[in-house]
MDTraj code that builds the backbone (N, CA, C; nanometers):
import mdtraj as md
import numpy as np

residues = "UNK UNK UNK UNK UNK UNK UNK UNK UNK UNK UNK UNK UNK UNK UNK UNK UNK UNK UNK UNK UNK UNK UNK UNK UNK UNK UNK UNK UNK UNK UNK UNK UNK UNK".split()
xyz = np.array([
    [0.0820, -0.1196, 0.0000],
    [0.0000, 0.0000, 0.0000],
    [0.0862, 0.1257, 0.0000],
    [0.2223, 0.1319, 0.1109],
    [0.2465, 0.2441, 0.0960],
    [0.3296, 0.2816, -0.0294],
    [0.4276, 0.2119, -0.0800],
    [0.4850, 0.2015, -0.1827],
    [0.3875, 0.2551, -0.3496],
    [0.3011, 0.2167, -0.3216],
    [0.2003, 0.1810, -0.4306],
    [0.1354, 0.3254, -0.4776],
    [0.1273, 0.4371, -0.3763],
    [0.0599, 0.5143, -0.3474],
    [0.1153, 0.6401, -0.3782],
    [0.2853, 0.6356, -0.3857],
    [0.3852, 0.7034, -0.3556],
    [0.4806, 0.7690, -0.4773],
    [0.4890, 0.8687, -0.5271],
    [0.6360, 0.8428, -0.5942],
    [0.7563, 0.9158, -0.5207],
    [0.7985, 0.7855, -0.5057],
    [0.9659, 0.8620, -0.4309],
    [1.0805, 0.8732, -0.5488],
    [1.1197, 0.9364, -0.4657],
    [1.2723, 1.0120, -0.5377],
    [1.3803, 0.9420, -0.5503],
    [1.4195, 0.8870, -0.4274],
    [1.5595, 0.7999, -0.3946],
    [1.5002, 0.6687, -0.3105],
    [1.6043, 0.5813, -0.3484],
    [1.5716, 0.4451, -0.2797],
    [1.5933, 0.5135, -0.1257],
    [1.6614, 0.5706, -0.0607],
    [1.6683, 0.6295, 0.1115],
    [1.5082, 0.6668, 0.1319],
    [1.3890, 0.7356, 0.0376],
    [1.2937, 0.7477, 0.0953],
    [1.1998, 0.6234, 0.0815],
    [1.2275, 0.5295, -0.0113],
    [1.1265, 0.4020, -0.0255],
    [1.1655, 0.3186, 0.1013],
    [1.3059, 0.3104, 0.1320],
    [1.3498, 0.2625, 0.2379],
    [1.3025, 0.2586, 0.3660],
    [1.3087, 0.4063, 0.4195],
    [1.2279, 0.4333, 0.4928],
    [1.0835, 0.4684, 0.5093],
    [1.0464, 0.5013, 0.4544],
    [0.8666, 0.4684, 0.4243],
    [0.8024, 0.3220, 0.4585],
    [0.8849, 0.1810, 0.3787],
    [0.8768, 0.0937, 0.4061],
    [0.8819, 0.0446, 0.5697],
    [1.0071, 0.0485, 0.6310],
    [0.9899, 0.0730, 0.7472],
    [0.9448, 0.1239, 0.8164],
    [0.8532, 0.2296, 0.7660],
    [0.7594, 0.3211, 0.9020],
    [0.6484, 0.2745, 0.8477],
    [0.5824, 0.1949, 0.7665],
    [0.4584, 0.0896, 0.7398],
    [0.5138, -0.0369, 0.7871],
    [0.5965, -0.0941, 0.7912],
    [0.6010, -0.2301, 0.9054],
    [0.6143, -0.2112, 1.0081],
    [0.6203, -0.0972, 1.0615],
    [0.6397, -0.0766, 1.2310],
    [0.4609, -0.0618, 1.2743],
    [0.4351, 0.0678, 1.1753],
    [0.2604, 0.0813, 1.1708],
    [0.1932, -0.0129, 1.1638],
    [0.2257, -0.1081, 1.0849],
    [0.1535, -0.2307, 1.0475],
    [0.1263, -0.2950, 1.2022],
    [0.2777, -0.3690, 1.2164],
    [0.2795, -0.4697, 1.3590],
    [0.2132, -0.3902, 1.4978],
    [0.2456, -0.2727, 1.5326],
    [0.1925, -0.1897, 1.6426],
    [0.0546, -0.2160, 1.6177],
    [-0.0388, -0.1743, 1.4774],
    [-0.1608, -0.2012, 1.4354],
    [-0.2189, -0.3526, 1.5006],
    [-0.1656, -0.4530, 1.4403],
    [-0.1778, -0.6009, 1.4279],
    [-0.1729, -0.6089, 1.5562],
    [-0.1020, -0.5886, 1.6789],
    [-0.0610, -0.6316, 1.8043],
    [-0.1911, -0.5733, 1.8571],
    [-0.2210, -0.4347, 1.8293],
    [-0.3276, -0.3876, 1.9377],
    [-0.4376, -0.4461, 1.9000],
    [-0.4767, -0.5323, 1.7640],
    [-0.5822, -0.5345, 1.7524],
    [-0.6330, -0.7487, 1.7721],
    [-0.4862, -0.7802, 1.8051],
    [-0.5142, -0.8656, 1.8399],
    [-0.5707, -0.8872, 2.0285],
    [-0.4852, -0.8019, 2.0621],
    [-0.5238, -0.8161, 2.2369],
    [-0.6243, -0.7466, 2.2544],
])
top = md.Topology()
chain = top.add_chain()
for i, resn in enumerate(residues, 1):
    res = top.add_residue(resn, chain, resSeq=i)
    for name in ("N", "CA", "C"):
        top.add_atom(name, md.element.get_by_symbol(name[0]), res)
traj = md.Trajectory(xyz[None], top)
């Protein structure tokens, strides 16, 4: 999704984007499992 949505400039911002949607993701997933 986030990738998809996006046009980045340099692989340093796909990079990190990516990583701040798998952190969002799992924090997401965790709260909504407990």
């Amino acid at each position: 999704e986030e990738v998809y949505l996006k046009a980045y400039q340099t692989l340093t911002e796909v990079q990190a984007a990516i990583g701040w949607y798998i952190n969002f993701y799992n924090r997401n997933r965790i709260s909504n499992i407990a």
